[in-house]
C-alpha positions as CSV (number, residue, x, y, z in Angstrom):
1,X,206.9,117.0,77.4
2,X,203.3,118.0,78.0
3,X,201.3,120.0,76.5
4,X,200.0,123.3,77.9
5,X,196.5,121.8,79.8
6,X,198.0,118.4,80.7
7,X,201.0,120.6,82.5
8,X,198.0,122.2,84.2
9,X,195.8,119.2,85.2
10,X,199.2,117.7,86.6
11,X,200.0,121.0,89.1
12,X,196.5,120.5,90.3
13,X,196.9,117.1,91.2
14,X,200.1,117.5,92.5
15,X,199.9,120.4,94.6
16,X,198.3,120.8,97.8
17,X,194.7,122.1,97.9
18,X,194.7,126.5,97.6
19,X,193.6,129.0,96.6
20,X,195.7,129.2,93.4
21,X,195.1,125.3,92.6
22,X,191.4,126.1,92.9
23,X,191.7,129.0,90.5
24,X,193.9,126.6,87.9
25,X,190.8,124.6,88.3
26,X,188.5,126.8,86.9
27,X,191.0,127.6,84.2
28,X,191.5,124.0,83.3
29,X,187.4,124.0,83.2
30,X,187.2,126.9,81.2
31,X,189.4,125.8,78.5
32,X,187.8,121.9,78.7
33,X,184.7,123.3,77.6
34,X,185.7,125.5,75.2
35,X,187.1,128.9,76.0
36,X,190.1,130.2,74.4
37,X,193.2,129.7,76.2
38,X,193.8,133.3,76.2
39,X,190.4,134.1,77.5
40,X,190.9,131.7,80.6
41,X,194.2,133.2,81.4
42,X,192.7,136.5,81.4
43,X,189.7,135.9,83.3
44,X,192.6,134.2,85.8
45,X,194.1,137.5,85.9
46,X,190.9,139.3,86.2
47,X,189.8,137.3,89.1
48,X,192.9,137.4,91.1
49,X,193.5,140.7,90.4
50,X,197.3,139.9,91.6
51,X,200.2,141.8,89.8
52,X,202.7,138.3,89.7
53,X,199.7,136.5,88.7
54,X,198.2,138.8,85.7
55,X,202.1,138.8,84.6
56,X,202.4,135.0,84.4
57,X,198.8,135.2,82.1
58,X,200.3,138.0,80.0
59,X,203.4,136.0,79.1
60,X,202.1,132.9,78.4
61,X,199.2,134.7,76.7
62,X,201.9,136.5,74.4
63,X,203.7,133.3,73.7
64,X,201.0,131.4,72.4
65,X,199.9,134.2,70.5
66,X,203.4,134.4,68.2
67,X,203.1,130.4,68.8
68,X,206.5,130.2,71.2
69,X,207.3,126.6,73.1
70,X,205.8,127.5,76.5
């Protein structure tokens, strides 16, 4: 029942320190201090440059944009 950035903020606390957490960090800051959801996601994908990754940011990218539950 959260919403999209709580979700987020709750992985982070929850999972153990990596890589990927680190890089959900910078997402989570992105978006706290102002950027676009879609545009964190993207930079995500552009920094990882990691197929599975840059998949997960299309789709959630894509739902948001038509305004699907995510």
């Amino acid at each position: 029942g959260l919403d999209f950035l709580a979700a987020m903020v709750k992985v982070v606390e929850k999972a153990p320190k990596s890589a990927l957490s680190e890089e959900f960090e910078t997402v989570i800051r992105e978006i706290k201090i102002g950027a676009p959801r879609a545009e964190a996601l993207r930079n995500l994908s552009w920094r990882t440059d990691v197929l599975p990754i840059a998949s997960f940011c299309a789709t959630l990218i894509a739902a948001d944009s038509v305004g699907a539950s995510i």
